[in-house]
Residue, then its C-alpha position, 0 to 999 in steps of 0.5 A: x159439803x159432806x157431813x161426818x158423824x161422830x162413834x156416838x152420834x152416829x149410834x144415836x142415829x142409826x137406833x133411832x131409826x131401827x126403832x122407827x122401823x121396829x115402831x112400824x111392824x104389826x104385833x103377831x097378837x093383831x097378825x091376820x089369820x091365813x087359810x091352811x094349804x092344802x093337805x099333802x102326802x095323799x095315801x088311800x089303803x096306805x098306798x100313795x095316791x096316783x093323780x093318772x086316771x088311767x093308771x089307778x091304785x087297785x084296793x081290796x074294800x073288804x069288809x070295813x071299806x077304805x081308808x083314804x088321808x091326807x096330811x094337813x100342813x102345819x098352820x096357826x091352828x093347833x087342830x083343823x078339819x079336814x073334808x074329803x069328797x069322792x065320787x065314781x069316775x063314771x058319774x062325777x056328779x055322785x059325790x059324797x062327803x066325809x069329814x074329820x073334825x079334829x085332825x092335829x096340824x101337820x099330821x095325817x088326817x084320814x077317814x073311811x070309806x064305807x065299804x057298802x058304799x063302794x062296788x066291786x071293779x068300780x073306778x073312783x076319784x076322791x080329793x081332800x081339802x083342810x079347813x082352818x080358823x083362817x079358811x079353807x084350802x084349796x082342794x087336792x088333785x083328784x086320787x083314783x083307785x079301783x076297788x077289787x074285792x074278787x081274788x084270782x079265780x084259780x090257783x097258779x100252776x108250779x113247774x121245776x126243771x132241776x127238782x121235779x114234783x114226787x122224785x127224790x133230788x140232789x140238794x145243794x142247787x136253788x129251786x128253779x121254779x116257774x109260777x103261772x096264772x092259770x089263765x087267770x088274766x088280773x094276776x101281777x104276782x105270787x106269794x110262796x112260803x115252805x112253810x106253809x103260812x103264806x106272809x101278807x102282802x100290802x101292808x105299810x109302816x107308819x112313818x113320822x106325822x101319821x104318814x105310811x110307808x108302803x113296802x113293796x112285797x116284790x122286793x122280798x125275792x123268798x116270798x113274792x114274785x112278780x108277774x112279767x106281765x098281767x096274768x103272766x108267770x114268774x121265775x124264781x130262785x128258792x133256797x129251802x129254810x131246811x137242807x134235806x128231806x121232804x119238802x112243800x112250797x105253797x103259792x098263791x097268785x094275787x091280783x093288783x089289790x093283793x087278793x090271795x087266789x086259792x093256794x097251790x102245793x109243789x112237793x120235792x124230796x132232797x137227798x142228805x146234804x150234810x157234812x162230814x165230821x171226822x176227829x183227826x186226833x185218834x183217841x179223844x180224851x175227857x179235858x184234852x182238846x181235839x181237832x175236827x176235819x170237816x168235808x162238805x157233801x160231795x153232792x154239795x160241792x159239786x152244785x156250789x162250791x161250799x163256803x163256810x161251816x156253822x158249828x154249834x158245840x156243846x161241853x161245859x159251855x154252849x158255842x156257836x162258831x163259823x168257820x171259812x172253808x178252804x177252795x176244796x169246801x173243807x175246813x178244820x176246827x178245834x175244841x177242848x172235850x170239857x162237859x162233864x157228860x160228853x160233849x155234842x157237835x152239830x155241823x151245817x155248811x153253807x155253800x156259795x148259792x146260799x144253799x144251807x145243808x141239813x146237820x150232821x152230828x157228832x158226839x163224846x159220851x163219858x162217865x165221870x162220877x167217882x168210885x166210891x167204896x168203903x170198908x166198913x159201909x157197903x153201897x146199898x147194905x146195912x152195916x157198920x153202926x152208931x159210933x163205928x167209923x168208916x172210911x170211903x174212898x174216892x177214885x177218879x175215872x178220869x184223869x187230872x182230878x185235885x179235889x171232890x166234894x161230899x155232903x151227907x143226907x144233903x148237909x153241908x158240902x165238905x172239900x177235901x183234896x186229892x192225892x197225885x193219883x187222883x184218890x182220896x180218902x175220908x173217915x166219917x162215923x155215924x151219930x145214928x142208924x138208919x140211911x144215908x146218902x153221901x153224894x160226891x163229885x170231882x172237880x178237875x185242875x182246870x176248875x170243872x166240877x164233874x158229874x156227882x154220884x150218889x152212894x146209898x147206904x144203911x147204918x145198923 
């Protein structure tokens, strides 16, 4: 016969014996301590670790030797140690222990390896083990890496069939290059620069928990090339960080620890690659706009089809546009001539291959100042006197003037509006002798303040 239990019952039930089940857990506080797992993320010099003995890590000891680490796993423990053994690969029994005592759970713990206690061109296995208040790990598999603390003997060889050493060239194409190891048979890459600083190669980021990011320096095709072989050369495809002139790129081979070999020097000379500006209106004038034609080196173009221009134009305010050019390479822009001085424009143009060229130049000069005159007070004599008023007027050297602005001997500045002709007129009479400087400038209908002028006179 079946047994039906009632909502209530049934609750009753089924909590007692949860709580049964609850009664019978261990309480966390009387839990066993467990030994930490064995530490992860294996990196010496910030270079992963590699477990194939025949394919070792080649690292530079240098003068303060080599860094070797591992992460240690989170645990119970809020600080472990962490113990490293290594040993050459050709007497195992040669084994030296380091430790660090005091390495947070789950971050990177590390040590150094004493560079006197390491020797040029000798391979080594090293592994790591974590320590904890429940044991101790088991030990890693065995990293391995050589030392190579010796840079490639001799400088590379540099070759160029489209821009050969000590002649002037065409620009607008890459530098074809071809980087050889000189012989030198432990070379896996190069390093160049234009600029003469080689960057540093090997180096890593450091990521969350301590743990490296190594960056391989190959993947930067405008400064390092890697060897199709060991001891092999390179091809590379260079743009100049300049469009024209002389140019040098230096190279240096490096060996698989990244050691730098004494640098070599490849010197070409590029023809004038920049564009031309051409106004299409054929008067420009002070605060009217005015188009440009732009047209790519000839040069240029025929190398790699120009793609876009960079303008940089300088008036009232400094901007900096690009602009698309058409299939033919030309574009056309546009700008208002507003700086109160002139106005500037530099023009590069950026052809499919990336070539950048070098800047062509344009630029609007104009004088801006009012003429000032007076009738009584001439500009740079002594005339007039206390209590003799004068008048001076203001004339406009360009058009659209509304107003000007005027202090005396750099006192308060006094606004006065000018007539449809752009002249003004005021009446000022001196309360002592001596000199004086009345300083003016216009302001336009669009708001420009221009170029003030200083007009120097003397009061009897």
């Amino acid at each position: 016969m079946g047994i039906f239990l009632s909502g209530s019952l049934r609750a009753t039930v089924v909590c007692g014996v949860l709580l049964g089940l609850v009664l019978t857990v261990p309480s966390p506080a009387i839990a066993a301590a467990v030994a930490p797992p064995t530490p992860i993320d294996l990196f010496n010099g910030y270079q992963a670790c590699s477990q194939d003995v025949n394919s070792p890590v080649y690292l530079s000891a240098g003068i303060s030797g080599v860094l070797i680490e591992g992460l240690s796993q989170d645990t119970s423990d809020v600080l472990v140690s962490e113990q490293f053994q290594i040993w050459p690969v050709s007497n195992p029994a040669q084994i030296t222990t380091l430790a660090n005592q005091y390495v947070s759970s789950g971050f990177e713990g590390s040590v150094t390896v004493p560079a006197g206690d390491l020797s040029d061109g000798q391979a080594y296995a090293w592994q790591a083990q974590a320590e904890g208040s429940g044991g101790t790990s088991d030990w890693s598999a065995p990293c391995y890496f050589t030392v190579d603390n010796t840079a490639p003997s001799t400088p590379p060889t540099i070759t160029s069939p489209n821009y050969p050493q000590g002649q002037s060239d065409q620009g607008g194409a890459p530098v074809q290059v071809t980087l050889g190891a000189s012989g030198v048979s432990d070379v896996a890459g190069y390093v160049f620069s234009w600029t003469g600083d080689l960057p540093v190669a090997g180096v890593a980021n450091i990521g969350s928990y301590g743990i490296p990011q190594p960056v391989d320096p190959y993947t930067d095709t405008a400064h390092f090339a890697r060897a199709s072989t060991l001891g092999g050369s390179a091809a590379a495809s260079l743009i100049p960080p300049y469009g024209a002139g002389p140019m040098t790129l230096t190279v240096a081979s490096l060996d698989r620890a990244y050691n730098e070999s004494a640098v070599a020097t490849y010197q070409i000379f590029v023809k004038p690659t920049a564009p031309t500006i051409t106004p299409l209106t054929p008067s420009p004038q002070f605060d009217k706009w005015t188009e440009f034609l732009l047209q790519p080196n000839p040069g240029v173009q025929a190398a790699s089809r120009v793609v876009s221009y960079t303008v940089q134009f300088s008036g009232q305010t400094q901007q900096t546009i690009s602009v698309m050019a058409s299939h033919h390479g030309t574009a056309e822009v546009r700008f208002k001539l507003d700086g109160p001085t002139g106005d500037t424009m530099s023009v590069t143009s950026k052809s499919a291959d990336g070539w950048v060229s070098d800047s062509a130049f344009w630029s609007y000069s104009i004088d801006t100042t009012p003429t000032v005159s007076s009738d009584v007070y001439l500009e740079n004599q002594t005339s007039g006197g206390v209590g003799v008023p004068g008048t001076f007027t203001f004339t406009p050297k360009v058009k659209g003037i509304t107003s000007y602005t005027y202090s005396i001997n750099f006192g308060q500045a006094v606004t006065v509006q000018a007539a449809h002709d752009g002249v003004a007129q005021i009446t000022w009479t001196p309360d002592q002798s001596g000199f004086y400087d009345l300083e003016v400038y216009a302001t336009t209908r669009d708001g420009l303040e221009l170029t003030p002028y200083d007009y120097f006179f003397s009061v009897n």
